[in-house]
C-alpha positions in Angstrom: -26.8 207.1 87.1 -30.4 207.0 85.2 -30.9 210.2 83.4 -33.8 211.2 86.1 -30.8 211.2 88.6 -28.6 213.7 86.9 -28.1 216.6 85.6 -26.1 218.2 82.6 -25.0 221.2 81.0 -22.9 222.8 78.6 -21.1 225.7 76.7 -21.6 224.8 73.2 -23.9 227.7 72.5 -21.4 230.1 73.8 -18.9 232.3 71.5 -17.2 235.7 71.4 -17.4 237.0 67.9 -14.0 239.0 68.2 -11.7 236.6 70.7 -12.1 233.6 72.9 -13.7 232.2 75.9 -11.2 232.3 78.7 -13.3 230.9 81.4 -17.0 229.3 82.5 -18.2 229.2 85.7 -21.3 227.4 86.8 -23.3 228.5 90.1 -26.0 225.9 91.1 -28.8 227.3 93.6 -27.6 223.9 95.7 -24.1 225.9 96.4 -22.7 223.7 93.9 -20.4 225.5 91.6 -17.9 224.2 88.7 -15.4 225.8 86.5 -15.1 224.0 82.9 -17.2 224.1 79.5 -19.8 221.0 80.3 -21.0 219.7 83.6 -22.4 216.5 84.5 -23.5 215.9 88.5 -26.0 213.7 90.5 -29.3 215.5 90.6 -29.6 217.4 94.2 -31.8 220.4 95.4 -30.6 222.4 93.1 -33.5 224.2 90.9 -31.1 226.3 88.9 -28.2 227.2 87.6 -26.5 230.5 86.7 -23.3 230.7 83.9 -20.9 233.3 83.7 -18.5 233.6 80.3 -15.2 235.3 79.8 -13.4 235.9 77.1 -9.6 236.5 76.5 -10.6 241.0 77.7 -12.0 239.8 80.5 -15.4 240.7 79.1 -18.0 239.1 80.8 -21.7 237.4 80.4 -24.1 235.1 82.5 -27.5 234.0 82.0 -29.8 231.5 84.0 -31.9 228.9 83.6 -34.5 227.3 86.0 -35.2 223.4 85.9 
C-alpha cells in the first residue's frame, strides 16, 4: 500500500493520570470499527474517525478527528 492508499492512527497521546487504559475503540464514518491501541487500514470512504478510551474504573473519553 502507498501511503495515499492508507490510513493510520494511534493511542500514543492517550493516558490516565491515576490508573490505566483498559480499552480503545475506533469508529470510522465508513462503519469500520477496531478495538486495539494503533490502526492501520486501506483508505475507504471514511472521512473520520471517532476514539473512545477506558481506563481500569471504567471511566471513559472520546474525541474525533476529521480527514
Amino acid at each position: 500500500m502507498s501511503d495515499s492508499q492508507r490510513q493510520s492512527a494511534t493511542v500514543s497521546d492517550s493516558h490516565d493520570s491515576d490508573g490505566t487504559i483498559r480499552k480503545q475503540h475506533w469508529q470510522f464514518s465508513d462503519g469500520a470499527q477496531f478495538a486495539s491501541k494503533w490502526v492501520l487500514r486501506r483508505a475507504g470512504r471514511a472521512d473520520s474517525v471517532t476514539l473512545t478510551v477506558t481506563d481500569n474504573d471504567g471511566a471513559s473519553s472520546s474525541t474525533s478527528l476529521s480527514f
